[in-house]
PDB file of N, H, CA, C and O in Angstrom:
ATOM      1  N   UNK A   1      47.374 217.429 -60.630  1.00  0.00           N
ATOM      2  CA  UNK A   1      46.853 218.309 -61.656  1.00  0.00           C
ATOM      3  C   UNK A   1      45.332 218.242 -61.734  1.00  0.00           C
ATOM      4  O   UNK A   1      44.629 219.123 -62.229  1.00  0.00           O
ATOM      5  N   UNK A   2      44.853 216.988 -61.137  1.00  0.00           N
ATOM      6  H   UNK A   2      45.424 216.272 -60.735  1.00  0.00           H
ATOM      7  CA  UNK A   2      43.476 217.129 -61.304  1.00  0.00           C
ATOM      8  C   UNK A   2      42.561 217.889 -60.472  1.00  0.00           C
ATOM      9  O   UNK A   2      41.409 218.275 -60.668  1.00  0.00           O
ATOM     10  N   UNK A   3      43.729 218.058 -59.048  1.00  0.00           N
ATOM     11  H   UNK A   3      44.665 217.744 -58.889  1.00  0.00           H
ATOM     12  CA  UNK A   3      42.523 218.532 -58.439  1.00  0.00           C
ATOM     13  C   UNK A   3      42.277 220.224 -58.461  1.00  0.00           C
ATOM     14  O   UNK A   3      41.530 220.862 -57.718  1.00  0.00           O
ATOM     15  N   UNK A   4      42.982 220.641 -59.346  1.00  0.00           N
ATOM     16  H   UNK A   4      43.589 220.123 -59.949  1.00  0.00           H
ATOM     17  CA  UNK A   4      43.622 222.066 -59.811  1.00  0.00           C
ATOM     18  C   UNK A   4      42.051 222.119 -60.668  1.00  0.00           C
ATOM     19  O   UNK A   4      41.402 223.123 -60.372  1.00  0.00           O
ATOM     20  N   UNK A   5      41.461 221.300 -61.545  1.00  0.00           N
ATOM     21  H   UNK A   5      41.988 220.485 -61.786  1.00  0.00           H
ATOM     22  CA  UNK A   5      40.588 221.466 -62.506  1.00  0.00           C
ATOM     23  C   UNK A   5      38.871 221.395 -61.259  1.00  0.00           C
ATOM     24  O   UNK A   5      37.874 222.115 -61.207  1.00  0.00           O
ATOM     25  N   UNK A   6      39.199 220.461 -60.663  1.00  0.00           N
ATOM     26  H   UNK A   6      40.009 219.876 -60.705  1.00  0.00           H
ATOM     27  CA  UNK A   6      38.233 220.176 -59.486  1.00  0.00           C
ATOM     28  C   UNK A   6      37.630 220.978 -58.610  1.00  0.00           C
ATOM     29  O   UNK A   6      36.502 220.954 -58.117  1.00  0.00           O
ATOM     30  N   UNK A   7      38.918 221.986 -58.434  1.00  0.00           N
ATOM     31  H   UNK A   7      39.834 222.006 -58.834  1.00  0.00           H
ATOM     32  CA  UNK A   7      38.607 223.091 -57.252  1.00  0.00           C
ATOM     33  C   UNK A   7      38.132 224.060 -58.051  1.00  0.00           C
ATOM     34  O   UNK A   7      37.186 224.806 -57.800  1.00  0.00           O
ATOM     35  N   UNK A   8      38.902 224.039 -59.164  1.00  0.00           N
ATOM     36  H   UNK A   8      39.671 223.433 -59.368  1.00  0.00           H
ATOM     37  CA  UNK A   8      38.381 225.298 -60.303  1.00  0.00           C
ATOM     38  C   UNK A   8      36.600 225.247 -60.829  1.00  0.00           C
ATOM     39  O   UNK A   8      35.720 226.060 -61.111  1.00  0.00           O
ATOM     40  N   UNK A   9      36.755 223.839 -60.745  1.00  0.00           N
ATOM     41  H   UNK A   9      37.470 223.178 -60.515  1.00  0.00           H
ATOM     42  CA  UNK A   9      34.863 223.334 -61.614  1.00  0.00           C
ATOM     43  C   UNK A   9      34.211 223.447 -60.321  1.00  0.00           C
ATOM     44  O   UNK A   9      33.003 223.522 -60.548  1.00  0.00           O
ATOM     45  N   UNK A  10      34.492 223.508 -58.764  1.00  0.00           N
ATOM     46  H   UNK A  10      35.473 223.447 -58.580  1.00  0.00           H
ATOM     47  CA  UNK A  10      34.081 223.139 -58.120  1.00  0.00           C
ATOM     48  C   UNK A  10      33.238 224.593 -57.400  1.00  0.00           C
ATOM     49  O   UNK A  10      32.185 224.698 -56.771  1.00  0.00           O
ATOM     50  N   UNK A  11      34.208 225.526 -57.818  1.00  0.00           N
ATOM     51  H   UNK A  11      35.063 225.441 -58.329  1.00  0.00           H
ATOM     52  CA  UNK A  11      34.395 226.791 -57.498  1.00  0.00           C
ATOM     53  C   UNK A  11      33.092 227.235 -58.342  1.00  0.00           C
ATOM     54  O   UNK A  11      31.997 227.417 -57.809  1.00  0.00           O
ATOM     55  N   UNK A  12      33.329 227.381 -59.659  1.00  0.00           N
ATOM     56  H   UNK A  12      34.218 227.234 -60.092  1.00  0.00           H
ATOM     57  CA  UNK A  12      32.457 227.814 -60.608  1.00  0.00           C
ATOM     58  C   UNK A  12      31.053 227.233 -60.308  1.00  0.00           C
ATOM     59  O   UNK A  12      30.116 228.022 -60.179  1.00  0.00           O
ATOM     60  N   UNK A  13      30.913 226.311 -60.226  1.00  0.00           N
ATOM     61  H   UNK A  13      31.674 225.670 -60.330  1.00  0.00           H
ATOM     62  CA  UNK A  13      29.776 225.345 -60.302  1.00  0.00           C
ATOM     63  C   UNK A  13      28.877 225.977 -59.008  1.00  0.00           C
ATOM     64  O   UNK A  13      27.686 226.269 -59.116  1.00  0.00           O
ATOM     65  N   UNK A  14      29.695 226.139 -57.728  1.00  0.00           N
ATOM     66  H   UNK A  14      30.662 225.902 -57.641  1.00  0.00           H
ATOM     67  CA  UNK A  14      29.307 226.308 -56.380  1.00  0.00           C
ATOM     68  C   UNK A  14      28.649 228.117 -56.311  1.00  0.00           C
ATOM     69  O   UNK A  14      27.628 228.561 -55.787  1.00  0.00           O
ATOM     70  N   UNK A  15      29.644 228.733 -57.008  1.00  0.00           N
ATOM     71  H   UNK A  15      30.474 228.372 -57.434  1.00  0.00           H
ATOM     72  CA  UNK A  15      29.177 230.269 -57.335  1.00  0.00           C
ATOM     73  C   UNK A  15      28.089 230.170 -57.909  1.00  0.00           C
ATOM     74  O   UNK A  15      27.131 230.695 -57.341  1.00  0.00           O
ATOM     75  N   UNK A  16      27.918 229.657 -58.870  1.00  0.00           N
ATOM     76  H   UNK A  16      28.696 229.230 -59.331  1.00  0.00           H
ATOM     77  CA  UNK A  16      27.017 229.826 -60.244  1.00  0.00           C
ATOM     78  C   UNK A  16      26.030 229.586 -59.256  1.00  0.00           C
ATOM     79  O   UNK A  16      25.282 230.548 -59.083  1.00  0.00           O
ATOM     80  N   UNK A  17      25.792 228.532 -58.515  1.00  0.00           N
ATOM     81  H   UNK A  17      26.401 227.750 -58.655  1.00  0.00           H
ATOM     82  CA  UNK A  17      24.243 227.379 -57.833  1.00  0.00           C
ATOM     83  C   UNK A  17      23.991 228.664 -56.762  1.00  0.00           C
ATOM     84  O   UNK A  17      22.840 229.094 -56.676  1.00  0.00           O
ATOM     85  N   UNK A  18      25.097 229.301 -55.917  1.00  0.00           N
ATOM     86  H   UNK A  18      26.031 228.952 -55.987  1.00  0.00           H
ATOM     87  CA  UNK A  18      24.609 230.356 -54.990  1.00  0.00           C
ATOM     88  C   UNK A  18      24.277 231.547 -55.871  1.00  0.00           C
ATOM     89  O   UNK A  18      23.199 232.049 -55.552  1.00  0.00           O
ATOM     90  N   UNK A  19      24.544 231.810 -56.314  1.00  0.00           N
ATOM     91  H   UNK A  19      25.420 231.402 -56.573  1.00  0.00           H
ATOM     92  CA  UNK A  19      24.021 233.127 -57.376  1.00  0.00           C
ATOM     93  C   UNK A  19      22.718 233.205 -57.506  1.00  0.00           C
ATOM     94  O   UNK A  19      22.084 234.163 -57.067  1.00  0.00           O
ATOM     95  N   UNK A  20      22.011 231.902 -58.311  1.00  0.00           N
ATOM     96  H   UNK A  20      22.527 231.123 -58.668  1.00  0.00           H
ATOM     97  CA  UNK A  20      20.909 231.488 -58.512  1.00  0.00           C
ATOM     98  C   UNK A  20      20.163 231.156 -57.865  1.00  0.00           C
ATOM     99  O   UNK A  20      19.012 231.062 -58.293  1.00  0.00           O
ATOM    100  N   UNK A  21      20.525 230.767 -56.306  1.00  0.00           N
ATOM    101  H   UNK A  21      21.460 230.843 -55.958  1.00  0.00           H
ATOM    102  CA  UNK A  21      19.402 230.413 -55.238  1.00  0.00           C
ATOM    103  C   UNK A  21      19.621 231.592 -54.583  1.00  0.00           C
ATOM    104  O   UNK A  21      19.176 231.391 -53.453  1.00  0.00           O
ATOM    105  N   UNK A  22      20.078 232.780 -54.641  1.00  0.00           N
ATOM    106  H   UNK A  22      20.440 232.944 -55.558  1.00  0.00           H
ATOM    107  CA  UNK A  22      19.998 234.367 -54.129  1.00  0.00           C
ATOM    108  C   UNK A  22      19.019 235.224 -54.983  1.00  0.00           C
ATOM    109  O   UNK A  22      18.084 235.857 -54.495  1.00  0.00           O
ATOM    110  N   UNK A  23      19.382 235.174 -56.549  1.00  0.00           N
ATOM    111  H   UNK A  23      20.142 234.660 -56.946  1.00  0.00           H
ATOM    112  CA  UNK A  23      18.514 235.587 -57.498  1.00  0.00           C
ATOM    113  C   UNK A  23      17.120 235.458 -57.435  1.00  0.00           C
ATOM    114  O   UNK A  23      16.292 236.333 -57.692  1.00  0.00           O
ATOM    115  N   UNK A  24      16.908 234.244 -57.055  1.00  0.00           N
ATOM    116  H   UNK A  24      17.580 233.534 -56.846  1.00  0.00           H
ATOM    117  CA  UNK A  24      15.473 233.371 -57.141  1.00  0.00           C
ATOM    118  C   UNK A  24      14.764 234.038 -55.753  1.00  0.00           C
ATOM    119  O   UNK A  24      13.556 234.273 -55.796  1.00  0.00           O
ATOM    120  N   UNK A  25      15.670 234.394 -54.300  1.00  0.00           N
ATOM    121  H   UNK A  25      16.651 234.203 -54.265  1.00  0.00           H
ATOM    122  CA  UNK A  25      14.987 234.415 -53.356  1.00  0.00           C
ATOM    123  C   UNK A  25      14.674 236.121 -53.156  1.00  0.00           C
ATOM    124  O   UNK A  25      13.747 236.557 -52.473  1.00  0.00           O
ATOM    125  N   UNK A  26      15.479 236.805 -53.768  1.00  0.00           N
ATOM    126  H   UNK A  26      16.232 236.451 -54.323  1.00  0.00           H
ATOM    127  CA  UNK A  26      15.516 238.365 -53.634  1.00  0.00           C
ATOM    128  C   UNK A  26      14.288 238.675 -55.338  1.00  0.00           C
ATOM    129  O   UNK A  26      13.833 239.745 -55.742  1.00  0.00           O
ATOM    130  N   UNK A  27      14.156 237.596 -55.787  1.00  0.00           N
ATOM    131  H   UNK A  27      14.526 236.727 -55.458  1.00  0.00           H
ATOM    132  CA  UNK A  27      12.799 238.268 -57.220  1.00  0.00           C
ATOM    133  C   UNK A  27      11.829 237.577 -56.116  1.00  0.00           C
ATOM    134  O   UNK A  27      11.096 238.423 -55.605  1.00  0.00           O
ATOM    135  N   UNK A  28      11.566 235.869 -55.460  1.00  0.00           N
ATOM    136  H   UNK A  28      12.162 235.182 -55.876  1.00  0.00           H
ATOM    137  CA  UNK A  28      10.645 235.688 -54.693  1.00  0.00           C
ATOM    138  C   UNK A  28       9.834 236.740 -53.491  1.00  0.00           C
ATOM    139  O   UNK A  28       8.677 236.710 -53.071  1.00  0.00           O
ATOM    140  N   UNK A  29      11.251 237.854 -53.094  1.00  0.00           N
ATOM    141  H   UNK A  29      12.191 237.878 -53.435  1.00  0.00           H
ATOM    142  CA  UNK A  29      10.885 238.749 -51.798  1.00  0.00           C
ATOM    143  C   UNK A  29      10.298 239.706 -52.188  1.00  0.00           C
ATOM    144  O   UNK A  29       9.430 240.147 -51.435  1.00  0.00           O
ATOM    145  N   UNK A  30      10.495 240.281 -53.278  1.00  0.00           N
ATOM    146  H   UNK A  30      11.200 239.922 -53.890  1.00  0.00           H
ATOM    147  CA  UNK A  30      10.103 241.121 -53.811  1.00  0.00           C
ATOM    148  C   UNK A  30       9.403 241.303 -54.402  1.00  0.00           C
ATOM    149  O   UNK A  30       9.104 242.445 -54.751  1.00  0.00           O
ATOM    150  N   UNK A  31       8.681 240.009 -54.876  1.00  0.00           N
ATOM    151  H   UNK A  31       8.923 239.081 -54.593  1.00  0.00           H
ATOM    152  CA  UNK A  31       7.471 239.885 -55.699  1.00  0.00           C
ATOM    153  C   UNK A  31       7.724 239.848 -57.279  1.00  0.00           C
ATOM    154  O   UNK A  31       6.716 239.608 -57.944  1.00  0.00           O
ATOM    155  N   UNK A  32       8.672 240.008 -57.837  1.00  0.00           N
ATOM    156  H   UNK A  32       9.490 240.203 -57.297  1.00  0.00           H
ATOM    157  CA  UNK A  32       8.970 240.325 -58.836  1.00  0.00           C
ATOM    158  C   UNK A  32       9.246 238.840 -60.049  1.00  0.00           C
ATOM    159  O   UNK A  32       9.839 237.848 -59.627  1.00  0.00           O
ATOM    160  N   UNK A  33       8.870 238.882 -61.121  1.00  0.00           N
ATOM    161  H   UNK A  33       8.387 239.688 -61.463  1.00  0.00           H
ATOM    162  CA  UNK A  33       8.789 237.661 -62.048  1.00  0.00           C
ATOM    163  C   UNK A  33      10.691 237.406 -61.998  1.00  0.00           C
ATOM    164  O   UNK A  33      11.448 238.366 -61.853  1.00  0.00           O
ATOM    165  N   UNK A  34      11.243 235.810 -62.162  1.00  0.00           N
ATOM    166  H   UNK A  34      10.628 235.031 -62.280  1.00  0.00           H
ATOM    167  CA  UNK A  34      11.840 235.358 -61.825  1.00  0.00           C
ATOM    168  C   UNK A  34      12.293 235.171 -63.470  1.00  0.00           C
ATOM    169  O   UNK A  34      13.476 235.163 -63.811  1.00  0.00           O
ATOM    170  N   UNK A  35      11.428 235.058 -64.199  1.00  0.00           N
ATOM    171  H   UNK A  35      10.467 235.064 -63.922  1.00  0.00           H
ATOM    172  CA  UNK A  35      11.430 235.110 -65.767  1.00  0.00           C
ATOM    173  C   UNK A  35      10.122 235.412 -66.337  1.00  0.00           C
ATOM    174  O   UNK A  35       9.148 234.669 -66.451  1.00  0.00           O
ATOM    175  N   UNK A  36      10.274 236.657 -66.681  1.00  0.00           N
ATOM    176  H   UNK A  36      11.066 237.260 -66.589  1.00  0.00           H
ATOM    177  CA  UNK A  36       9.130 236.881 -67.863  1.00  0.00           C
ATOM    178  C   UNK A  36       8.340 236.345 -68.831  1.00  0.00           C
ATOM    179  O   UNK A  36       8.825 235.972 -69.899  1.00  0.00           O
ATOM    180  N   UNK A  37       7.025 236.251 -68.553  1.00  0.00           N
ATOM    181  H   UNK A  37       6.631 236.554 -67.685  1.00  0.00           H
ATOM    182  CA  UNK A  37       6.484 235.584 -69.461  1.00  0.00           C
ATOM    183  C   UNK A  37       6.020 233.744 -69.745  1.00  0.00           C
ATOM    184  O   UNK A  37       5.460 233.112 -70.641  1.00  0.00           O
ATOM    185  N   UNK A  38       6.627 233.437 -68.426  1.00  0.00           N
ATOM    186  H   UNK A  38       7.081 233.950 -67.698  1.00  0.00           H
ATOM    187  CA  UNK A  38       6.634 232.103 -68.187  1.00  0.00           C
ATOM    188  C   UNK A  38       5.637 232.235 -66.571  1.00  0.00           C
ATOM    189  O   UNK A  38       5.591 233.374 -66.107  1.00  0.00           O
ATOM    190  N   UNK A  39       4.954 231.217 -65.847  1.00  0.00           N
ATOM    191  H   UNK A  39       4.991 230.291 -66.224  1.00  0.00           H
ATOM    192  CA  UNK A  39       4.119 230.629 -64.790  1.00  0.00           C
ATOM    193  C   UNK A  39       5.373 231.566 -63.666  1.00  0.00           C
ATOM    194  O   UNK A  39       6.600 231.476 -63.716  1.00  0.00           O
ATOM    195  N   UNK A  40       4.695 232.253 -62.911  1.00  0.00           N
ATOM    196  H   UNK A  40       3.699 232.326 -62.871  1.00  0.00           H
ATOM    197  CA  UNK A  40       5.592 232.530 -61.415  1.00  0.00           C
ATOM    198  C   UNK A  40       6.193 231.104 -61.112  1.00  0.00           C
ATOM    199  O   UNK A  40       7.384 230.853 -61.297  1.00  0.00           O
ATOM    200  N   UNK A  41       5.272 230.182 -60.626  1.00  0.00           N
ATOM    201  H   UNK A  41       4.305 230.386 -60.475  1.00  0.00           H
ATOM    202  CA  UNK A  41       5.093 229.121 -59.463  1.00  0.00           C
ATOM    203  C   UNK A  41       6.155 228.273 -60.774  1.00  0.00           C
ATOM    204  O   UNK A  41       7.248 228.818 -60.622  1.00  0.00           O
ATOM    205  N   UNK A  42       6.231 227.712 -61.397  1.00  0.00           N
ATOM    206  H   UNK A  42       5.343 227.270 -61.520  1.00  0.00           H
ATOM    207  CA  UNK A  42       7.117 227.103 -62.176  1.00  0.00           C
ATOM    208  C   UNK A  42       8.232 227.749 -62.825  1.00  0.00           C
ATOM    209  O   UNK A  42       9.191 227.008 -63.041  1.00  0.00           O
ATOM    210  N   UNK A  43       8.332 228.909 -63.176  1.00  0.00           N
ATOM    211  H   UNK A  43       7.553 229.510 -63.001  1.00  0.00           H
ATOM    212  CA  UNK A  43       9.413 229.380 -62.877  1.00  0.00           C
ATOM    213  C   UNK A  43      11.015 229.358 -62.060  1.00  0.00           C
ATOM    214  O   UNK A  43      12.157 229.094 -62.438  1.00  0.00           O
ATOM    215  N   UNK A  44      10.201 229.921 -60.343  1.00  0.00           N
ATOM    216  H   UNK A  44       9.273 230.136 -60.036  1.00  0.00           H
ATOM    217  CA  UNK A  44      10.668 230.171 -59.518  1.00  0.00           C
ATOM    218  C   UNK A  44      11.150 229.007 -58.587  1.00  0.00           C
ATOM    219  O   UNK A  44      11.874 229.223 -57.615  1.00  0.00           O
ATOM    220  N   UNK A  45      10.551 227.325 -59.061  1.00  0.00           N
ATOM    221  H   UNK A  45       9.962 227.150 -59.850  1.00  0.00           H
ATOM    222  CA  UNK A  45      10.401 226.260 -58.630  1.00  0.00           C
ATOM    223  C   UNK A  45      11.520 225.769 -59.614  1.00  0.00           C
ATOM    224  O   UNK A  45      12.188 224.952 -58.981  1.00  0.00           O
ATOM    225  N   UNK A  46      11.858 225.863 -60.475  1.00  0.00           N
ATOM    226  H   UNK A  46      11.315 226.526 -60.990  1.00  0.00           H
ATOM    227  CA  UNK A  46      12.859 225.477 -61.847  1.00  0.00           C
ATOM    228  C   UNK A  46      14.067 226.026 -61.288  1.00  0.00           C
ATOM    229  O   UNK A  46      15.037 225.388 -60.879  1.00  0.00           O
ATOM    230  N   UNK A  47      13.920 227.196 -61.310  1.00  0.00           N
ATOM    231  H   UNK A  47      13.132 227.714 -61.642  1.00  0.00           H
ATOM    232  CA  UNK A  47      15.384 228.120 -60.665  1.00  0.00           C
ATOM    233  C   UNK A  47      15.912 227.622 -59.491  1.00  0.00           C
ATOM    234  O   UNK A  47      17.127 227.460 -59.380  1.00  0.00           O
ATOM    235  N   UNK A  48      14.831 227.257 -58.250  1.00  0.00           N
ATOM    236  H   UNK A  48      13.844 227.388 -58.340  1.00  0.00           H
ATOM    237  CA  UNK A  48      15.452 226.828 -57.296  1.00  0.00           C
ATOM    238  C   UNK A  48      15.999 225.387 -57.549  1.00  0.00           C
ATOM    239  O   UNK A  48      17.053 225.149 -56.959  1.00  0.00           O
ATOM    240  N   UNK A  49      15.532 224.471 -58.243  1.00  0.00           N
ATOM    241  H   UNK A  49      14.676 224.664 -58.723  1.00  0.00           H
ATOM    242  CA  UNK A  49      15.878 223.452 -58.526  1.00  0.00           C
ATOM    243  C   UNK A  49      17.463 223.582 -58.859  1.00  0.00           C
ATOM    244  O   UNK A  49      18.325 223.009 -58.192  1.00  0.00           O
ATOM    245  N   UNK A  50      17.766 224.519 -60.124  1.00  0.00           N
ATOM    246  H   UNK A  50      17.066 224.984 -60.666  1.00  0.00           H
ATOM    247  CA  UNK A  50      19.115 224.083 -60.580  1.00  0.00           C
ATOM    248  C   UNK A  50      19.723 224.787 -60.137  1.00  0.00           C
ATOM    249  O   UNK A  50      20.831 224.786 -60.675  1.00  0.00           O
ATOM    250  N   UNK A  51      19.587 225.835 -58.971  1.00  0.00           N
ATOM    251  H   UNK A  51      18.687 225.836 -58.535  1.00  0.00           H
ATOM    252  CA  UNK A  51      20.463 226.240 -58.355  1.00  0.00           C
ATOM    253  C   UNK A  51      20.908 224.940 -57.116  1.00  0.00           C
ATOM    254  O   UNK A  51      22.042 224.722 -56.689  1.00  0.00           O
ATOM    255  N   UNK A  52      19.699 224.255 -56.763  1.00  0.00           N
ATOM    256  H   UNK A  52      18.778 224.433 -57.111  1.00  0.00           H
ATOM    257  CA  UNK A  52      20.331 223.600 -55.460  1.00  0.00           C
ATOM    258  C   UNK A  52      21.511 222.389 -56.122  1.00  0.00           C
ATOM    259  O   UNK A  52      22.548 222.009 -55.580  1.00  0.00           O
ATOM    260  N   UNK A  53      20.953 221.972 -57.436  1.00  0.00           N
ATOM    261  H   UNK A  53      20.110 222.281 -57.877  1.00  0.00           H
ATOM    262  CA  UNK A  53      21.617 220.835 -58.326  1.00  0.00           C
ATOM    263  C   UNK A  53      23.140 221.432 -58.600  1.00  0.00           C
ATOM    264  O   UNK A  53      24.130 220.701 -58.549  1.00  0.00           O
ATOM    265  N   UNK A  54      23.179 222.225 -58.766  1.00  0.00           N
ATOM    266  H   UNK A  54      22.375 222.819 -58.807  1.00  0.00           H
ATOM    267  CA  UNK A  54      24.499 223.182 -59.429  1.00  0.00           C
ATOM    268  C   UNK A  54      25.299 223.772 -57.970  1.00  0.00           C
ATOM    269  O   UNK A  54      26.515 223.929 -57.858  1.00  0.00           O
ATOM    270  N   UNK A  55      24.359 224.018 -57.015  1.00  0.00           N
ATOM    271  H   UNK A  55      23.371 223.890 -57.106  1.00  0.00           H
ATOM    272  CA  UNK A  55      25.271 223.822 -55.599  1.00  0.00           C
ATOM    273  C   UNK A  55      25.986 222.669 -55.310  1.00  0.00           C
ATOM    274  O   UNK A  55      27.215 222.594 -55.290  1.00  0.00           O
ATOM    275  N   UNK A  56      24.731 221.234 -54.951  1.00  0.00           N
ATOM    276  H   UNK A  56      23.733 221.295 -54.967  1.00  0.00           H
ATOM    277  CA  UNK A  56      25.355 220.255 -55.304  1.00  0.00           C
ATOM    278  C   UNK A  56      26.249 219.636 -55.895  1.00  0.00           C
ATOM    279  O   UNK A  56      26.855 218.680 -55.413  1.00  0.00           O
ATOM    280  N   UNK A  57      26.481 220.242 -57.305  1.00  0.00           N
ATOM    281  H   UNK A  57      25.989 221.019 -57.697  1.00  0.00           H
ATOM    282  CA  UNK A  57      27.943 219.858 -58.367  1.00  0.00           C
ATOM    283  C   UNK A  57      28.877 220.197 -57.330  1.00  0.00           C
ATOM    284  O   UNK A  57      29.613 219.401 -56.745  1.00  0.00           O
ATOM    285  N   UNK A  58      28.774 221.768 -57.096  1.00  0.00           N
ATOM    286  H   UNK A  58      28.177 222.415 -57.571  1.00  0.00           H
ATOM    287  CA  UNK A  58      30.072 222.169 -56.466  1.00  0.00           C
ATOM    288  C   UNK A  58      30.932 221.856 -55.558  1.00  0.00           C
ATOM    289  O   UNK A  58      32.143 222.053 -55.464  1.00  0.00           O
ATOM    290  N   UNK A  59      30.044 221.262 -54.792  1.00  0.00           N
ATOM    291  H   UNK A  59      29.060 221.102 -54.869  1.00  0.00           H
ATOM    292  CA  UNK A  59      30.494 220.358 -53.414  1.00  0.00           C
ATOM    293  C   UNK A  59      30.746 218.760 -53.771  1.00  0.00           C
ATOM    294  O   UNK A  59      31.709 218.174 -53.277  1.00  0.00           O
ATOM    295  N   UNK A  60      29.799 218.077 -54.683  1.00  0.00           N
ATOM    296  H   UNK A  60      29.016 218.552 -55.085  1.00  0.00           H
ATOM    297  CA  UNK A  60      30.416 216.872 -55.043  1.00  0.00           C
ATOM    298  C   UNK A  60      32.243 217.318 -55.848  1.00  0.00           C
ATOM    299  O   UNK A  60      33.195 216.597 -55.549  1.00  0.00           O
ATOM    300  N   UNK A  61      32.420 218.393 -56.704  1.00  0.00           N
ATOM    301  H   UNK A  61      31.647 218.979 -56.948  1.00  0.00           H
ATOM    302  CA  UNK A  61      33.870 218.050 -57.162  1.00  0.00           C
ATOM    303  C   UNK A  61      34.469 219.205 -55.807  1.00  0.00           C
ATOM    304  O   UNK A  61      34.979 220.108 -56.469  1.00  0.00           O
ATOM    305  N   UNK A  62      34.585 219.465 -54.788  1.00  0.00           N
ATOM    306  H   UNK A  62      34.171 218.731 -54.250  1.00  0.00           H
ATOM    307  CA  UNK A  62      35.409 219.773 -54.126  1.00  0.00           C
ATOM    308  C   UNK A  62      35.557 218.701 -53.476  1.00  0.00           C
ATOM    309  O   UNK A  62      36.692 218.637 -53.004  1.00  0.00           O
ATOM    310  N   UNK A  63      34.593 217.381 -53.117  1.00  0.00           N
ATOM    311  H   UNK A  63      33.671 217.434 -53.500  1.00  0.00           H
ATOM    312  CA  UNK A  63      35.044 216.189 -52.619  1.00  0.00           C
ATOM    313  C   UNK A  63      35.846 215.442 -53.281  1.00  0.00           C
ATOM    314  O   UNK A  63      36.413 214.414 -52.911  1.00  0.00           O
ATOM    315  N   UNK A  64      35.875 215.855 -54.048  1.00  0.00           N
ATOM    316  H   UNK A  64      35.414 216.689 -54.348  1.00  0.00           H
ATOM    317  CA  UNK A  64      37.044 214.913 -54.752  1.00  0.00           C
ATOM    318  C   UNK A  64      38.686 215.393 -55.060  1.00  0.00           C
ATOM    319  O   UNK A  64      39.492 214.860 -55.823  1.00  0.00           O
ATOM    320  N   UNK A  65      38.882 216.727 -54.081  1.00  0.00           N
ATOM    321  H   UNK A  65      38.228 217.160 -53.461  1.00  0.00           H
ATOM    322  CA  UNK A  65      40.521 217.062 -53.871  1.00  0.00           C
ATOM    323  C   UNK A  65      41.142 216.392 -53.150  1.00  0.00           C
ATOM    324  O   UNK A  65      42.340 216.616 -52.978  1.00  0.00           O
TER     325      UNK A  65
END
């Protein structure tokens, strides 16, 4: 039963982190602010961060099925 919750968190977690390191690289290509109103360069450096961290989740709980 656990690994039913694992693949599920693992899934989510792994989408969510690629979403966000696509988001970040298609506003980076384009030139376009990543968030309004906040530093480009820290911004766009934040985003990539918790996308790679939140990739990371995803793959640490699929190791564990």
């Amino acid at each position: 039963m656990e690994s039913v919750a694992a693949v599920f968190a693992g899934t989510a977690f792994a989408l969510f982190g690629a979403a966000l390191l696509i988001w970040t690289g298609a506003c980076a290509v384009h030139r376009a602010p990543v968030l309004h109103g906040v530093s480009p360069v820290a911004s766009t450096a934040l985003t990539t961060l918790f996308g790679v961290v939140f990739l990371a989740l995803g793959v640490w709980c699929f190791t564990l099925v």
